[in-house]
C-alpha positions as CSV (number, residue, x, y, z in Angstrom):
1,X,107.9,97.5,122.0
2,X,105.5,98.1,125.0
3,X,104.5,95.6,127.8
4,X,101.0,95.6,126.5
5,X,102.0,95.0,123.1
6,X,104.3,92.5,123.9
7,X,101.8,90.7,126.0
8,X,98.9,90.5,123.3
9,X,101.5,89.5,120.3
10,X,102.4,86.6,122.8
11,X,99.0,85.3,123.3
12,X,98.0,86.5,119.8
13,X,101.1,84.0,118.5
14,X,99.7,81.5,121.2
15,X,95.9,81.0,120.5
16,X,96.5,80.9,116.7
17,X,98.9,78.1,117.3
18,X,96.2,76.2,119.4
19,X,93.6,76.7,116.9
20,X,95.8,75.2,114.5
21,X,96.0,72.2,116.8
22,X,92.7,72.2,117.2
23,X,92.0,72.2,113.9
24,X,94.3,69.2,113.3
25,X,93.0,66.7,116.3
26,X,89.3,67.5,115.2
27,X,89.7,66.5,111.7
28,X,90.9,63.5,112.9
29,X,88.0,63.1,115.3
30,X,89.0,63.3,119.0
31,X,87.0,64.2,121.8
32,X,87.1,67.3,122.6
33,X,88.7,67.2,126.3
34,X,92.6,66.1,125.7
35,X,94.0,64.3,128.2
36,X,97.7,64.2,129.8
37,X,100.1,61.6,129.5
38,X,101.9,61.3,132.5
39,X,104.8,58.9,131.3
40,X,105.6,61.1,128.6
41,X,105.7,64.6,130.4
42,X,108.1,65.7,132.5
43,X,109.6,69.0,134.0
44,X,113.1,69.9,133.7
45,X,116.0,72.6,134.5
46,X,119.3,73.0,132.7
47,X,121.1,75.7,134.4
48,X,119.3,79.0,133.8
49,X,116.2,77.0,131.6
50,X,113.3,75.1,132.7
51,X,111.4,73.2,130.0
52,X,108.0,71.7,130.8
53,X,106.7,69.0,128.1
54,X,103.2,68.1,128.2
55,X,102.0,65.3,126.4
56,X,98.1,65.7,125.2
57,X,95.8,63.2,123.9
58,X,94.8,65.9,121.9
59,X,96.0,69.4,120.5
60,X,93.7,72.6,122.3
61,X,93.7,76.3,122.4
62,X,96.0,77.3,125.1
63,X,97.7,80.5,126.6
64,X,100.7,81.4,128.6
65,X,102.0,84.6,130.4
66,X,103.7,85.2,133.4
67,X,102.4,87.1,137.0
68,X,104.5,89.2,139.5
69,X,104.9,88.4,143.2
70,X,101.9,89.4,145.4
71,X,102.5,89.6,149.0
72,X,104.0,85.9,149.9
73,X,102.9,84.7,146.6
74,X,105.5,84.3,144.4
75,X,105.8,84.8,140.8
76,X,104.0,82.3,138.8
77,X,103.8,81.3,135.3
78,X,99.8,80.5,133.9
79,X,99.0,78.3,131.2
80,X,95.1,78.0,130.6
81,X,93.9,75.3,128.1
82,X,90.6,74.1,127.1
83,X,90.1,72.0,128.0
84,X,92.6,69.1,129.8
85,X,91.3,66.3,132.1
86,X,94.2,66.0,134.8
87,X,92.9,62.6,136.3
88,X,96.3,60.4,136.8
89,X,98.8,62.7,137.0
90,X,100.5,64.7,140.1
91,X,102.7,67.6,140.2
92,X,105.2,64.9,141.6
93,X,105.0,62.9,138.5
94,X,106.2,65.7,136.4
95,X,109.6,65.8,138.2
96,X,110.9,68.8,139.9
97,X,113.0,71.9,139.0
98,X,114.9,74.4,141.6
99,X,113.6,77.3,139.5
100,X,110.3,75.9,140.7
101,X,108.8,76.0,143.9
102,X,105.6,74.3,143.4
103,X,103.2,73.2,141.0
104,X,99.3,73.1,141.2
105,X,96.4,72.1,137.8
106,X,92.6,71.8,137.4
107,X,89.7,73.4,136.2
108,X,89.6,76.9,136.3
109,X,86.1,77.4,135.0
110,X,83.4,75.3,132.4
111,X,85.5,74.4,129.7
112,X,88.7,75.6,130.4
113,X,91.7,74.5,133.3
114,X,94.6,75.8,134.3
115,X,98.0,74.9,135.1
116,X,100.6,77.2,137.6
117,X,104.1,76.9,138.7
118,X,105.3,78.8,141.2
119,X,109.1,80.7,140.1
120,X,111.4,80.3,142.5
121,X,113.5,83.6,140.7
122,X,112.1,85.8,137.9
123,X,111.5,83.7,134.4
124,X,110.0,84.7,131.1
125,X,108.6,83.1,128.1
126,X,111.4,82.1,125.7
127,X,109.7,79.4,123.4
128,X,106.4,78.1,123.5
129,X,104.9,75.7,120.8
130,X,102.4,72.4,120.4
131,X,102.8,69.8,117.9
132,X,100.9,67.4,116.6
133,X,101.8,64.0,115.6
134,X,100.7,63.2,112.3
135,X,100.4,59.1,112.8
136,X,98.2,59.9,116.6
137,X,97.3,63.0,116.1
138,X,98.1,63.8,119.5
139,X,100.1,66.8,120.9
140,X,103.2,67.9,122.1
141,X,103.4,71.1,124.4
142,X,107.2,72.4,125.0
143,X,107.3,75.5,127.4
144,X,110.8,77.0,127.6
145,X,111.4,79.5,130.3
146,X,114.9,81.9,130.9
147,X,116.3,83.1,133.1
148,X,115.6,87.5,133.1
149,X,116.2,90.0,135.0
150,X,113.2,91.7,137.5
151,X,112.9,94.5,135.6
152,X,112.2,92.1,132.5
153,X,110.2,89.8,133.9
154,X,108.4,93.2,135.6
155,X,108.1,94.6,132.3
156,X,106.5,91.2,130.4
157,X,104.1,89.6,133.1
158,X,100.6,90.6,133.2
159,X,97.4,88.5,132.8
160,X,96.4,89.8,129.0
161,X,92.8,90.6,128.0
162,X,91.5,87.6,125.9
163,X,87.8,87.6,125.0
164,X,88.1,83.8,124.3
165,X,89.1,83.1,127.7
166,X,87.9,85.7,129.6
167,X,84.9,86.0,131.6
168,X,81.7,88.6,130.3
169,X,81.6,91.5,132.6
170,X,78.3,91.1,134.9
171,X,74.9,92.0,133.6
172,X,73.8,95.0,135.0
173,X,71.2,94.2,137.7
174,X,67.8,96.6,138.2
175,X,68.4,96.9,141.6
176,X,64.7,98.4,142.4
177,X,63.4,94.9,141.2
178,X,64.8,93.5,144.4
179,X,62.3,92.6,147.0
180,X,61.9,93.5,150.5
181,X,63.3,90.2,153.1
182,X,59.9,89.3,153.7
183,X,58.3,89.6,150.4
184,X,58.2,86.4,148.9
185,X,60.7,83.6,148.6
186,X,64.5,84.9,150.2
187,X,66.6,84.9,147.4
188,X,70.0,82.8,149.5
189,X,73.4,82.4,147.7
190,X,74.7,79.6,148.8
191,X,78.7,79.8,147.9
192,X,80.3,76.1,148.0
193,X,84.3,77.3,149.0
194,X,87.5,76.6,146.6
195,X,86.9,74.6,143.8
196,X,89.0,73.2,140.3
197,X,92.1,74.1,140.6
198,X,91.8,75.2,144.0
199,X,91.0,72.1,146.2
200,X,91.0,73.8,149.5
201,X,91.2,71.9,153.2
202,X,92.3,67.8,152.2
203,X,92.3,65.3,154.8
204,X,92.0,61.4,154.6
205,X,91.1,61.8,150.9
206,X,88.5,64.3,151.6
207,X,88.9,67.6,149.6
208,X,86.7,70.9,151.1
209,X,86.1,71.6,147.6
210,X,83.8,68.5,147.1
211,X,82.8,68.1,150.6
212,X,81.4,71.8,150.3
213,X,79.9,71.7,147.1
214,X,77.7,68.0,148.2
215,X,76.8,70.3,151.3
216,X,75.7,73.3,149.2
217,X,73.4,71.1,147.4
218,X,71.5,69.0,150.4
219,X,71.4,72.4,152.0
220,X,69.9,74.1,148.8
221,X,67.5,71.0,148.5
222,X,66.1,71.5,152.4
223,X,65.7,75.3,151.6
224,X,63.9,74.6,148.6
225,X,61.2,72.2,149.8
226,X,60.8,74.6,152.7
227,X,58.9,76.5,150.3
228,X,60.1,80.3,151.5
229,X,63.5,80.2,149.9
230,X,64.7,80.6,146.2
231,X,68.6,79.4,146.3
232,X,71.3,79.7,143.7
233,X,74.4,78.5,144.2
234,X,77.9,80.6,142.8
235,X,79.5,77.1,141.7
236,X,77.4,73.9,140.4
237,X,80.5,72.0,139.4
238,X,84.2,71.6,140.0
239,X,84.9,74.9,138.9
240,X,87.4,77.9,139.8
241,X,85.4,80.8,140.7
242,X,87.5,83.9,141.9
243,X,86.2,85.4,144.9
244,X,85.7,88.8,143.2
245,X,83.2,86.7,140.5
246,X,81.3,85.1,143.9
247,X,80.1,88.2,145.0
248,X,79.4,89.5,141.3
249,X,77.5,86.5,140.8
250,X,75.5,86.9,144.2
251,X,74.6,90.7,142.9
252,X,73.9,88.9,139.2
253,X,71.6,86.5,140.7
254,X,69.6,89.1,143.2
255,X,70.8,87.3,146.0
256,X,69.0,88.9,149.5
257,X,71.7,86.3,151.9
258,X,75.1,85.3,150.6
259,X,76.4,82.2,152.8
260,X,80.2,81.1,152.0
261,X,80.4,77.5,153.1
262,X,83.9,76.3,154.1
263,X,85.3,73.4,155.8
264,X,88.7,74.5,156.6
265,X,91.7,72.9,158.7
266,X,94.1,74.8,160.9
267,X,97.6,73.3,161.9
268,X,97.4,75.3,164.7
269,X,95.2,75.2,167.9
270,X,92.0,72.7,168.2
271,X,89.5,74.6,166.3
272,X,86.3,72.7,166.1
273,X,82.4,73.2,165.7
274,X,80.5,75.5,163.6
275,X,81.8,79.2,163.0
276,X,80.3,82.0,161.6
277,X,82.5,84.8,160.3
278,X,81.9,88.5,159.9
279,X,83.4,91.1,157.9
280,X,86.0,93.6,159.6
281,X,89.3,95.2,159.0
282,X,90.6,94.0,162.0
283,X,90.4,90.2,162.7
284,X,89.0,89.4,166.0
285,X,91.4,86.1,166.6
286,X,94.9,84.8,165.2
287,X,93.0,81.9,164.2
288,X,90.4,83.9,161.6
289,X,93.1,86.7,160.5
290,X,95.3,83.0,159.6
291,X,91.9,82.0,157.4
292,X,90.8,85.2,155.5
293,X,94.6,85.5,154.5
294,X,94.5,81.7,153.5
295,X,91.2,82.3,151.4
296,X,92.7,85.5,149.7
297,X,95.8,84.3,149.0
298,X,94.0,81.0,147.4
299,X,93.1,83.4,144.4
300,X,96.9,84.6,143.8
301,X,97.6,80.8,143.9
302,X,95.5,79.9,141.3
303,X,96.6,82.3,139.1
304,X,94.0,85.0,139.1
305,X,95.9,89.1,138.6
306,X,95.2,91.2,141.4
307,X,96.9,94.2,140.0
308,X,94.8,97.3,139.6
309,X,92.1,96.3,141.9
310,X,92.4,99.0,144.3
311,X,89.5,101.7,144.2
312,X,90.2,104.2,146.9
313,X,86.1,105.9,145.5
314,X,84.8,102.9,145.4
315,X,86.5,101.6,149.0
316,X,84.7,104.5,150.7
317,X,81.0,103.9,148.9
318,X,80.8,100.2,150.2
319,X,82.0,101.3,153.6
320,X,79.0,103.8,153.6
321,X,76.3,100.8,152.1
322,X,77.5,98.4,154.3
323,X,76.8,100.7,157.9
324,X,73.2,100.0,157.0
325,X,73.8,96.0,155.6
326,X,76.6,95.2,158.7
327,X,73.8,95.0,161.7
328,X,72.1,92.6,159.4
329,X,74.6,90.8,158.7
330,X,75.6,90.3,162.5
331,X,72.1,89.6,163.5
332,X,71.9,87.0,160.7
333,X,74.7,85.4,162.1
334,X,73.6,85.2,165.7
335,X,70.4,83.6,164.2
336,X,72.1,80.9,162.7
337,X,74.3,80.3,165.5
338,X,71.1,79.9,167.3
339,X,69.4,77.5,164.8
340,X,72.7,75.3,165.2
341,X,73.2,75.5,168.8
342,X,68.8,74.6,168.8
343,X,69.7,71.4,167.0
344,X,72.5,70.7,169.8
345,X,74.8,70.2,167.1
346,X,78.5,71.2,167.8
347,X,79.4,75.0,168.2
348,X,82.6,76.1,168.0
349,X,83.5,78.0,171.6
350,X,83.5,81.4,169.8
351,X,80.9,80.6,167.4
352,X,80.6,84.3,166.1
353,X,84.1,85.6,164.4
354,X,85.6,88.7,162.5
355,X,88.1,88.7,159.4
356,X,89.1,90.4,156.2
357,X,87.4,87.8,154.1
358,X,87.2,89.3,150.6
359,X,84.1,87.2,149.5
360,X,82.1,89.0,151.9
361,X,82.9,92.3,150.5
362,X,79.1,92.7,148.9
363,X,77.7,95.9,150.4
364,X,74.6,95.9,149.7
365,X,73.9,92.1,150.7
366,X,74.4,90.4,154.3
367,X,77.2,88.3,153.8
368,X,78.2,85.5,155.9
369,X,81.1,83.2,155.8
370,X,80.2,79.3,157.8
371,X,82.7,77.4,159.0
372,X,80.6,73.9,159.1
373,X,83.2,72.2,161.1
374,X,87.1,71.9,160.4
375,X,88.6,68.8,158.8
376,X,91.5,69.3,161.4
377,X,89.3,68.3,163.9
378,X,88.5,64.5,163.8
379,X,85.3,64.9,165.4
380,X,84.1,67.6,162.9
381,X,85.8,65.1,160.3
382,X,83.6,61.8,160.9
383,X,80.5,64.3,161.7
384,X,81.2,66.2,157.7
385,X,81.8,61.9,156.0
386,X,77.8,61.6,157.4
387,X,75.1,62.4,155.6
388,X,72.5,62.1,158.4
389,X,74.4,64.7,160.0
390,X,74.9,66.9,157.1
391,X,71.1,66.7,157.2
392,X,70.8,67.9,160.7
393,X,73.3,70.9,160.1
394,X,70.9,71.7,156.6
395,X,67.9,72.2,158.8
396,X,69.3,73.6,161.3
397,X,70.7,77.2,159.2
398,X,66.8,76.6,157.8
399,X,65.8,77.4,161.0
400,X,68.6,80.1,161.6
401,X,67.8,81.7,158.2
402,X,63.6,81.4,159.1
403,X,64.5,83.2,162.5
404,X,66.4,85.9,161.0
405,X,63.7,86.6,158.0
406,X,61.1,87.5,160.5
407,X,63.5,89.7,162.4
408,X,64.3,91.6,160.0
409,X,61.6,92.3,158.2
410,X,60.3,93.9,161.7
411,X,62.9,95.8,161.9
412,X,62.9,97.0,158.3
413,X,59.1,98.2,159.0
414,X,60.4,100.2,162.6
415,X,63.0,101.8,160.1
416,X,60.6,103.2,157.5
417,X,58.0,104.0,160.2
């Protein structure tokens, strides 16, 4: 039997048995999102098994396969659900394993979360079943895993195409539709960083995640009332967004600007103040090369399959769109660093940077990635807690963004003179 076939039997055999469950818990009238009893699930090894028992308030559709390594990401077993509210329970609560070397859940998307463990040596699928109990009518999830070979495990992983859990491929967008910068309203993405099961930066029980996705919003509110911007925003909830889907979405949404807003922390160095990062190859600092790795390999961590995405064609056609969107980009960069530093608000000493960031990989659209402080630095931190301040950092990219709108659109007209 192939690896494909194997793989969709598998999550065939899976969804049908969720259904089932399902079926069962909404008969009985439950809510739809099930929630996990921590006292009664655990994670354990016995020699070359590990069994994970999940207990749900509620039976739900749920799948399982396994991923290979990808660079220092190791390879990870997936299970997606929908839907599971994690609230109460920690990866620590669950126990530990050897064959494990780490554990991470939360919302993958609307509707659905997602639960990874990292393998500590290759693992497949050996049983996998949830059962509901007649008297409750809640659920019992038993994951068995074995101990295989590489070639096995090789030969079985893969993320399996599932219309039910799968996202729609974008709608196609009429690109002539898209105004000139200085036509009406400037269409911004704003792009709140991490999210669901990705949490990003934590300090002092402040999460980048949420602390990003507050800021996206009072920023989206100042550009609205200015009355020259039309924002959307690539996230509006706790949600998992891969960064491949950000810049779909930004082309989806006829975005003119795309602005990634992070709040990171580095355990190396006193990085502080407002950054703004560029796309390049080559980074331009230790510092930015250690973030755009961090941001990429956030994707891997939260399960999302890389394989296959390499388009030599397609690598060479954005690198031709993007010698005409780069000076853009760079001079929209400069003019928010200058609407920041006009607000005397805190700058970081190289305030203009260069990285491999993959979420700024749209070539047709200047694409920026802000740092709006670091949560390493306790300055930055108390400055990111207030909203006042928030405020002041809001009007100031206004101003950045107004700046840059009128420059361009002068130098679009000297172009087409």
């Amino acid at each position: 039997m192939s690896r494909i076939v194997k793989v969709i039997a598998a999550v065939a055999l899976l969804w049908a048995m969720g259904l089932a469950a399902v079926a069962q818990a909404q008969s009985a009238d439950f809510n739809a999102l099930a929630r996990v009893d921590a006292a009664q699930s655990r994670l354990t090894q016995a020699e070359d098994r590990v069994t994970l028992d999940l207990a749900l308030s509620q039976g739900v559709p749920y799948r399982a396969y396994t991923l290979e390594a990808a660079g220092d990401v190791p390879r990870r077993l997936v299970l997606d659900f929908r839907e599971v509210d994690w609230q109460g329970i920690t990866p620590e609560a669950l126990g530990q394993a050897e064959a494990i070397g780490g554990l991470r859940f939360g919302a993958v998307r609307p509707g659905w979360s997602r639960m990874v463990l990292d393998l500590a040596r290759p693992l497949v699928l050996d049983q996998a079943g949830l059962r509901i109990l007649p008297d409750s009518g809640a659920a019992r999830l038993r994951i068995v895993l074995r101990a295989a070979s590489a070639e096995e495990f090789a030969a079985l992983s893969g993320a399996p195409h599932d219309p039910a859990f799968d996202l729609p491929a974008p709608e196609p967008v009429d690109r002539t539709a898209r105004p000139r910068v200085g036509e009406g309203p400037l269409v911004v993405v704003l792009d709140p960083g991490h999210g669901g099961i990705d949490p990003g930066a934590e300090r002092d029980g402040l999460s980048e995640k949420e602390l990003m996705l507050t800021f996206a919003r009072e920023l989206q509110d100042v550009l609205v009332r200015d009355g020259n911007f039309e924002v959307v925003l690539t996230r509006t909830d706790d949600s998992f967004v891969s960064l491949d889907r950000r810049v779909a979405l930004a082309h989806a949404m006829g975005g003119q600007v795309f602005i990634s807003l992070h709040a990171d922390a580095l355990s190396e160095g006193q990085a502080h103040g407002a950054t703004v990062h560029l796309l390049s190859d080559s980074a331009s600092d230790a510092a930015s090369a250690t973030l755009a790795e961090r941001h990429d390999r956030d994707d891997l961590l939260a399960g999302i399959d890389l394989t296959g995405q390499d388009d030599q064609v397609a690598g060479i056609l954005m690198d031709l769109a993007r010698q005409e969107t780069q000076p853009r980009a760079e001079r929209l960069a400069l003019a928010l660093v200058a609407g920041i530093g006009g607000a005397e608000l805190p700058l970081n000493s190289r305030p203009v940077r260069r990285a491999a960031f993959s979420v700024l990989k749209a070539a047709d659209i200047p694409s920026i990635l802000l740092e709006v402080g670091f949560l390493s630095s306790p300055r930055d931190l108390k400055n990111l807690r207030d909203p006042a301040w928030r405020l002041r950092m809001a009007e100031a990219i206004r101003e950045g963004l107004t700046l840059w709108v009128a420059e361009d659109a002068i130098l679009s007209d000297l172009v087409r003179q």
